[in-house]
Biopython code that builds the backbone (N, CA, C, O; Angstrom):
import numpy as np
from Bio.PDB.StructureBuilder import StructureBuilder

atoms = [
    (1, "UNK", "N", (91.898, 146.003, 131.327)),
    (1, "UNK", "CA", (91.655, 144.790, 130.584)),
    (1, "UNK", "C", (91.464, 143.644, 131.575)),
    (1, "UNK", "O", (92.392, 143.290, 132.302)),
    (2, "UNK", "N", (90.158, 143.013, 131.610)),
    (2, "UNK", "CA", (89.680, 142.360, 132.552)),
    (2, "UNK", "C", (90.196, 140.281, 132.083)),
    (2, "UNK", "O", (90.983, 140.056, 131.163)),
    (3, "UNK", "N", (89.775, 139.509, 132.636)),
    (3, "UNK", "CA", (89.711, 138.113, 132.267)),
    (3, "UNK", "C", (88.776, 137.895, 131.523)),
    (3, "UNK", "O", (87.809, 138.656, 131.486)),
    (4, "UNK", "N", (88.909, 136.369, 130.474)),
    (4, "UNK", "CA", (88.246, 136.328, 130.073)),
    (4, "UNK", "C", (87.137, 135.165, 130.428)),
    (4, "UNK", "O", (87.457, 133.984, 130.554)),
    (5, "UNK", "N", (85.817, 135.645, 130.569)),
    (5, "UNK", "CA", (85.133, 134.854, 131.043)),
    (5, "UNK", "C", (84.324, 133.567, 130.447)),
    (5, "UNK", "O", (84.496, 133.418, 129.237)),
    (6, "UNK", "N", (83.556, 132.702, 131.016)),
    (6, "UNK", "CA", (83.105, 131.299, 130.305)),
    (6, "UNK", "C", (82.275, 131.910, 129.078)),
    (6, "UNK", "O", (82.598, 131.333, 128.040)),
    (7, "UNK", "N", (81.420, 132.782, 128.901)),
    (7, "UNK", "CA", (80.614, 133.252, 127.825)),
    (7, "UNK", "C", (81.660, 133.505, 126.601)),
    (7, "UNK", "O", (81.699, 132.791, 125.599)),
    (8, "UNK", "N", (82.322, 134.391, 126.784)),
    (8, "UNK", "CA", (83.425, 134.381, 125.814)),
    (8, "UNK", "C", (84.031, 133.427, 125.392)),
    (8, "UNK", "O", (84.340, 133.375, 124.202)),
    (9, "UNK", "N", (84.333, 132.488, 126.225)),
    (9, "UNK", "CA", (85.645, 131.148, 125.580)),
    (9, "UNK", "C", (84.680, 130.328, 124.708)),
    (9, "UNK", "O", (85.025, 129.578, 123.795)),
    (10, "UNK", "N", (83.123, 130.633, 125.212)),
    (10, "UNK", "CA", (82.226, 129.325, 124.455)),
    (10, "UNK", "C", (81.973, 130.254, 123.024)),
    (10, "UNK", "O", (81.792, 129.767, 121.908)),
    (11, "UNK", "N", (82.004, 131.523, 123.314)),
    (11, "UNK", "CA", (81.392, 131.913, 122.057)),
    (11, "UNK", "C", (82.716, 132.218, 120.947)),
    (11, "UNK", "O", (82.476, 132.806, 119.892)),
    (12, "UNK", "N", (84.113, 131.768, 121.284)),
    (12, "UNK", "CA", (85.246, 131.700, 120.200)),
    (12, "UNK", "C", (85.187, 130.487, 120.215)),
    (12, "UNK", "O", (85.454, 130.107, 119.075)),
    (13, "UNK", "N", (84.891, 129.240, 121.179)),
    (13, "UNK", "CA", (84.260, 128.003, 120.823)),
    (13, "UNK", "C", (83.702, 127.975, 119.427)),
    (13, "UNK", "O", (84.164, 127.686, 118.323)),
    (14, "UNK", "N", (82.452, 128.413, 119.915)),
    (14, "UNK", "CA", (81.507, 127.913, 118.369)),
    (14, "UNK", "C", (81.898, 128.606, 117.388)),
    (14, "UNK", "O", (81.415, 128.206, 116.329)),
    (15, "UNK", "N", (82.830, 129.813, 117.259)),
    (15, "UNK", "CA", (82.972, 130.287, 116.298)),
    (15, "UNK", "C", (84.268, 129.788, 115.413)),
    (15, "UNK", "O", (84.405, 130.205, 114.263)),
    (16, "UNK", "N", (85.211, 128.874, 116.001)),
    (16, "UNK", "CA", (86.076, 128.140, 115.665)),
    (16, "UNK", "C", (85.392, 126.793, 114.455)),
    (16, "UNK", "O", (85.712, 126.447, 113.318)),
    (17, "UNK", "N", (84.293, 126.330, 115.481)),
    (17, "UNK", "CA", (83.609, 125.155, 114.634)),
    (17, "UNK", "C", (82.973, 125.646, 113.518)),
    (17, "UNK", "O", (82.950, 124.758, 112.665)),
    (18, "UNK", "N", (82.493, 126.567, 113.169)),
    (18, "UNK", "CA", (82.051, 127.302, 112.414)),
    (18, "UNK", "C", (82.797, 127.697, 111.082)),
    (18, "UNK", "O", (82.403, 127.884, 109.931)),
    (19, "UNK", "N", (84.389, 127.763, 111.874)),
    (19, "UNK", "CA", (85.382, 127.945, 110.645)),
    (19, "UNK", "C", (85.530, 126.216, 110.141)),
    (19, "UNK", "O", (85.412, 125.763, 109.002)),
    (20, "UNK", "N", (85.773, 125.613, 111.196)),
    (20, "UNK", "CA", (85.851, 124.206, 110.568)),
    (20, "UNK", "C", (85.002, 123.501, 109.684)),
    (20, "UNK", "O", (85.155, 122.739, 108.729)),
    (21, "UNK", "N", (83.654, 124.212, 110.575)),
    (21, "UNK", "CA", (82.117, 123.694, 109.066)),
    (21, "UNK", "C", (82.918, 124.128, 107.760)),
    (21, "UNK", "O", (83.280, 123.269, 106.957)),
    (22, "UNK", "N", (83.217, 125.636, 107.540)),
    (22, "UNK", "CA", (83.396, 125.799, 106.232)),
    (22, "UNK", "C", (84.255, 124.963, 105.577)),
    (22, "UNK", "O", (83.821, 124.505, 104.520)),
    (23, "UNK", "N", (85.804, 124.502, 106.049)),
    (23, "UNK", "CA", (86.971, 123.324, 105.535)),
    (23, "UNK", "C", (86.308, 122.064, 105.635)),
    (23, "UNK", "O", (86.825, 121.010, 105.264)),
    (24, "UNK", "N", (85.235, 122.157, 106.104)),
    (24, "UNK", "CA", (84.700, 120.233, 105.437)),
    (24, "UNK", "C", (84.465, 120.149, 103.669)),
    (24, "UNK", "O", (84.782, 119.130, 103.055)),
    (25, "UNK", "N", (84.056, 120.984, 103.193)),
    (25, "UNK", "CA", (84.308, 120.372, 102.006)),
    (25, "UNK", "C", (85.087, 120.256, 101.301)),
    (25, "UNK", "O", (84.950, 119.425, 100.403)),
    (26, "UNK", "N", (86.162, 120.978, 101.388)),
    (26, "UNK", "CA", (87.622, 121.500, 101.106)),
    (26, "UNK", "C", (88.431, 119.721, 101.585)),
    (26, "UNK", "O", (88.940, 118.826, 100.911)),
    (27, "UNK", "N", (88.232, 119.869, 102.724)),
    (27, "UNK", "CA", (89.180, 118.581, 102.812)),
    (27, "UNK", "C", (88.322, 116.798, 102.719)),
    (27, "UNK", "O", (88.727, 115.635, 102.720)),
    (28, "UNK", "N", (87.147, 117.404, 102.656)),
    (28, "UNK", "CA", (86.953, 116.139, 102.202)),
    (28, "UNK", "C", (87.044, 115.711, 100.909)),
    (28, "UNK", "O", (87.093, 114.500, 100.695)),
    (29, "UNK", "N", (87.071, 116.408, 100.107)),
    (29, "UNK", "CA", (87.382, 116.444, 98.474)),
    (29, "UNK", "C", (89.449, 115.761, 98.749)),
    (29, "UNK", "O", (89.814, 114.600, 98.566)),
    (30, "UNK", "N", (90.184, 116.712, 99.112)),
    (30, "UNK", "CA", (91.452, 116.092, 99.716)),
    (30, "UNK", "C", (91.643, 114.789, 99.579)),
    (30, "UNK", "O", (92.212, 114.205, 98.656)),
    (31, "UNK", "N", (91.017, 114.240, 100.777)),
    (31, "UNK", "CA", (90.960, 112.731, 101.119)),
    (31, "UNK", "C", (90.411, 112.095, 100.252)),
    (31, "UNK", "O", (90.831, 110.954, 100.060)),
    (32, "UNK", "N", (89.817, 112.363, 99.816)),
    (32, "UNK", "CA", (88.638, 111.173, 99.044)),
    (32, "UNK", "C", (89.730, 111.149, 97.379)),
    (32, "UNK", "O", (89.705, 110.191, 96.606)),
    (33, "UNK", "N", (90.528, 112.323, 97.171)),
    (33, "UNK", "CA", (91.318, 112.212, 96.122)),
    (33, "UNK", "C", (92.478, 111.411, 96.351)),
    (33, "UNK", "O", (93.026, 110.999, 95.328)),
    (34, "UNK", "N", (92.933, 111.124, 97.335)),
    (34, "UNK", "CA", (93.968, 110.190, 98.182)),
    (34, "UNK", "C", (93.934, 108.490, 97.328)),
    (34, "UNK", "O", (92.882, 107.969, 96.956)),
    (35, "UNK", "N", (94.960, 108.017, 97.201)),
    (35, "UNK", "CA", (94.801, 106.036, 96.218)),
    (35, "UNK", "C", (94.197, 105.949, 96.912)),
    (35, "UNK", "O", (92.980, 105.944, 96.729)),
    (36, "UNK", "N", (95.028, 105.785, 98.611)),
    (36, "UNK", "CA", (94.584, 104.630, 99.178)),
    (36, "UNK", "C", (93.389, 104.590, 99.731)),
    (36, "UNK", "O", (92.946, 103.548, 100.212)),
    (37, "UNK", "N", (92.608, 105.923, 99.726)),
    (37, "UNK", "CA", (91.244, 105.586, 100.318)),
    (37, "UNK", "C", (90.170, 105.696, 99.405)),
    (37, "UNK", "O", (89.968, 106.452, 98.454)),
    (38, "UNK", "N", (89.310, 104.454, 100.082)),
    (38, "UNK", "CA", (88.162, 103.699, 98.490)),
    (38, "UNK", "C", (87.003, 104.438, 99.039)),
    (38, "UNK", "O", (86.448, 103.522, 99.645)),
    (39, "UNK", "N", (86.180, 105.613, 99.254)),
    (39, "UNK", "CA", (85.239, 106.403, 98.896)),
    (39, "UNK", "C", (85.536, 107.670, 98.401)),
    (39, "UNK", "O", (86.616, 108.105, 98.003)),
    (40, "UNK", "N", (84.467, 108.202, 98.473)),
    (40, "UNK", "CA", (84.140, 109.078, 97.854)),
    (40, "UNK", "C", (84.005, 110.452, 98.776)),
    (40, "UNK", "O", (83.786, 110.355, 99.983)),
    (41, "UNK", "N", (84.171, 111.919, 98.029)),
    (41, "UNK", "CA", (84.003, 112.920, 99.347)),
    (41, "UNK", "C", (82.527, 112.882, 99.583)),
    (41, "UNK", "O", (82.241, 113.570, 100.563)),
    (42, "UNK", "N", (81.524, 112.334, 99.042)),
    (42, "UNK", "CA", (80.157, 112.979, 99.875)),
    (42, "UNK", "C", (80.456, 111.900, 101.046)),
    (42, "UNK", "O", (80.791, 112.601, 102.001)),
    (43, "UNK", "N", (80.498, 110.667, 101.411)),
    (43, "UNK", "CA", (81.041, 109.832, 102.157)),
    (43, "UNK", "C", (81.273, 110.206, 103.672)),
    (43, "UNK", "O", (80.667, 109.888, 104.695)),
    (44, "UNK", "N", (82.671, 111.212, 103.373)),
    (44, "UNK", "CA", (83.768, 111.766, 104.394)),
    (44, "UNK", "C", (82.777, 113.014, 104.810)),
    (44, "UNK", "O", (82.593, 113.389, 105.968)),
    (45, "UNK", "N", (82.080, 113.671, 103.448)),
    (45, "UNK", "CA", (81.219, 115.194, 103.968)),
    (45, "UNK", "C", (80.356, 114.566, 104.618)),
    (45, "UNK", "O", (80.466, 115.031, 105.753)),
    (46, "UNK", "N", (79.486, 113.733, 104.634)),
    (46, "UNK", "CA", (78.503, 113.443, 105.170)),
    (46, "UNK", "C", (78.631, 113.000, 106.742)),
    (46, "UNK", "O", (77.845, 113.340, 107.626)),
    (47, "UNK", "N", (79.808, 112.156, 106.907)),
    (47, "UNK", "CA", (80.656, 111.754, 108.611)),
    (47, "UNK", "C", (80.957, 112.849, 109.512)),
    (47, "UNK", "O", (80.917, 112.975, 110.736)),
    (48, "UNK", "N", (81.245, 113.543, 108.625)),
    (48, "UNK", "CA", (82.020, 114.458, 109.230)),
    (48, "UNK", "C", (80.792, 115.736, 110.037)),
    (48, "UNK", "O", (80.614, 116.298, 111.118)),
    (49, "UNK", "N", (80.189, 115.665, 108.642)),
    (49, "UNK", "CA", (78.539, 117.091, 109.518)),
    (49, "UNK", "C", (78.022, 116.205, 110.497)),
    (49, "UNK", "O", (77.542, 116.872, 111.413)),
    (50, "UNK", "N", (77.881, 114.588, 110.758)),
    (50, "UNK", "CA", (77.389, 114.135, 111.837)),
    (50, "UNK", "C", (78.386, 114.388, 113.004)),
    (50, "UNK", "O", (77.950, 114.260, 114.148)),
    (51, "UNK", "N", (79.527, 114.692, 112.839)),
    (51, "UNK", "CA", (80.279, 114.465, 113.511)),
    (51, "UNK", "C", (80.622, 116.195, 114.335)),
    (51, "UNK", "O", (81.286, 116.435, 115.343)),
    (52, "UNK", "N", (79.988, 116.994, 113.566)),
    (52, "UNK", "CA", (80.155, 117.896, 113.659)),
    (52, "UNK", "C", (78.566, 118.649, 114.250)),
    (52, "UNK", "O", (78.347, 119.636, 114.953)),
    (53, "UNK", "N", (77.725, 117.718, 113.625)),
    (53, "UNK", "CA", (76.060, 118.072, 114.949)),
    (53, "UNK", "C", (76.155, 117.412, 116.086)),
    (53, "UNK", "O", (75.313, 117.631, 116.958)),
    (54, "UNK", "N", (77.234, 116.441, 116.311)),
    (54, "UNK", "CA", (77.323, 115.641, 118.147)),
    (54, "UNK", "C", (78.244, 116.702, 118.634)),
    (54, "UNK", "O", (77.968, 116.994, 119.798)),
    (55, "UNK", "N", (79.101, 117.284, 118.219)),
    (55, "UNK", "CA", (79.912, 118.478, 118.808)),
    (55, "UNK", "C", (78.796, 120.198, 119.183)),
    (55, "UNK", "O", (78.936, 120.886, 120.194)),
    (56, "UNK", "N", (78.106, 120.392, 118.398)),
    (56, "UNK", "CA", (77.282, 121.490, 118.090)),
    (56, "UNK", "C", (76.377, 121.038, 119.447)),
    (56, "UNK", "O", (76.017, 121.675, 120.437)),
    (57, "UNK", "N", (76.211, 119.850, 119.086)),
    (57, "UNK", "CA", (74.927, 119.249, 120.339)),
    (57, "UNK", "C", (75.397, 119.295, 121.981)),
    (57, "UNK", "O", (74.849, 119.152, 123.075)),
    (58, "UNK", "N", (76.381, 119.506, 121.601)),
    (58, "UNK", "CA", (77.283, 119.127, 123.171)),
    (58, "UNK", "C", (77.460, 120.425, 123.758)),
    (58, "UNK", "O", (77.234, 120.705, 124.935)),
    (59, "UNK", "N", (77.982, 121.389, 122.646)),
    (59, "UNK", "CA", (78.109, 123.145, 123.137)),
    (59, "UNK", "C", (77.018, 123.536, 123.953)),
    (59, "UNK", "O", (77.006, 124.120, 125.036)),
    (60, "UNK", "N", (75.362, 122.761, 122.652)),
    (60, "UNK", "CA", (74.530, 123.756, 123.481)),
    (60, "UNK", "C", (73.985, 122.952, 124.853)),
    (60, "UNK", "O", (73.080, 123.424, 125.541)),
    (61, "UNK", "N", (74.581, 121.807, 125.132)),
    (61, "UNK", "CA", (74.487, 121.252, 126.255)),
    (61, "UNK", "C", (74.930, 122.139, 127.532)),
    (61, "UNK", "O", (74.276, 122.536, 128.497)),
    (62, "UNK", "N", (76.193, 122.289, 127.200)),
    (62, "UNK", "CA", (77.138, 123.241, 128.054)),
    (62, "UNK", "C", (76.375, 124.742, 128.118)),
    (62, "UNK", "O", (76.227, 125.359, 129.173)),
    (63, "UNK", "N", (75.985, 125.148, 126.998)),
    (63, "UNK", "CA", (75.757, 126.275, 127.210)),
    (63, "UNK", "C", (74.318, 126.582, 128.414)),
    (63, "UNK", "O", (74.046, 127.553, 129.120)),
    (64, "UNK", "N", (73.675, 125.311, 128.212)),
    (64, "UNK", "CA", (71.957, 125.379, 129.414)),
    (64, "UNK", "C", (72.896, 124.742, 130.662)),
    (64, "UNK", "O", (72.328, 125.009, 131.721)),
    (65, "UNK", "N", (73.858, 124.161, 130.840)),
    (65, "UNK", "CA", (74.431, 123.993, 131.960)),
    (65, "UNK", "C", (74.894, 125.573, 132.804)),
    (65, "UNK", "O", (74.540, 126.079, 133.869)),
    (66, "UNK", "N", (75.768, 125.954, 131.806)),
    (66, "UNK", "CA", (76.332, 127.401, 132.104)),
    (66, "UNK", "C", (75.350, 128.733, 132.898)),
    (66, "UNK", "O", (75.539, 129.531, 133.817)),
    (67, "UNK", "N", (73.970, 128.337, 131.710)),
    (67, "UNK", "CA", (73.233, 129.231, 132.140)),
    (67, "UNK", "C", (72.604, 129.258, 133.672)),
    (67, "UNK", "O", (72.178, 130.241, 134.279)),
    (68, "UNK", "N", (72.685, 127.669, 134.181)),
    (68, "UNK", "CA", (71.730, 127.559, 135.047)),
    (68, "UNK", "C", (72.599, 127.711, 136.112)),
    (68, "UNK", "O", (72.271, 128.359, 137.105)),
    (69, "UNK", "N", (73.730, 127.148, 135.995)),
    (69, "UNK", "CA", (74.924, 128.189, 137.554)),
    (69, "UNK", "C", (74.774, 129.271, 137.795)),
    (69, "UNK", "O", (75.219, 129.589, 138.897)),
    (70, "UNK", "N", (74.201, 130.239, 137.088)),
    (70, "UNK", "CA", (74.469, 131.590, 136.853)),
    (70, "UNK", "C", (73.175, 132.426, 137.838)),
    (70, "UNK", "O", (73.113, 133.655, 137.860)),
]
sb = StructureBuilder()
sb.init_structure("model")
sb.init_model(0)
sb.init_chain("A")
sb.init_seg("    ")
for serial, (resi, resn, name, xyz) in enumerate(atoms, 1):
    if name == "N":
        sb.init_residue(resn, " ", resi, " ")
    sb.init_atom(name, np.array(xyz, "f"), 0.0, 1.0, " ", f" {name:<3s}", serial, name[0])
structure = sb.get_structure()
């Protein structure tokens, strides 16, 4: 049983965010049911997938970095 290498850690990386894509609508419904906060879940869903294509955008940044050490 060897180490685990950068290809691997990136690819339980994205597959983590991937689980998190799915709980965005789940918890943005959550919050948005909350008193104290005055919107709505498309609001929080909508922040959040931007927030979640600058993360996506950044992996595959890393990932053409990765490739080109190689």
């Amino acid at each position: 049983m060897g180490t685990v290498g950068r290809k691997a850690e990136l690819g339980v990386a994205i597959i983590v965010l991937g689980l998190l894509a799915l709980l965005l609508p789940w918890s943005s419904a959550t919050v948005a049911s909350l008193d104290f906060v005055p919107s709505d879940a498309y609001s929080i869903l909508t922040g959040t997938v931007y927030a979640l294509g600058i993360i996506v955008i950044l992996a595959g940044i890393a990932v053409l970095r990765l490739k080109e050490e190689e």
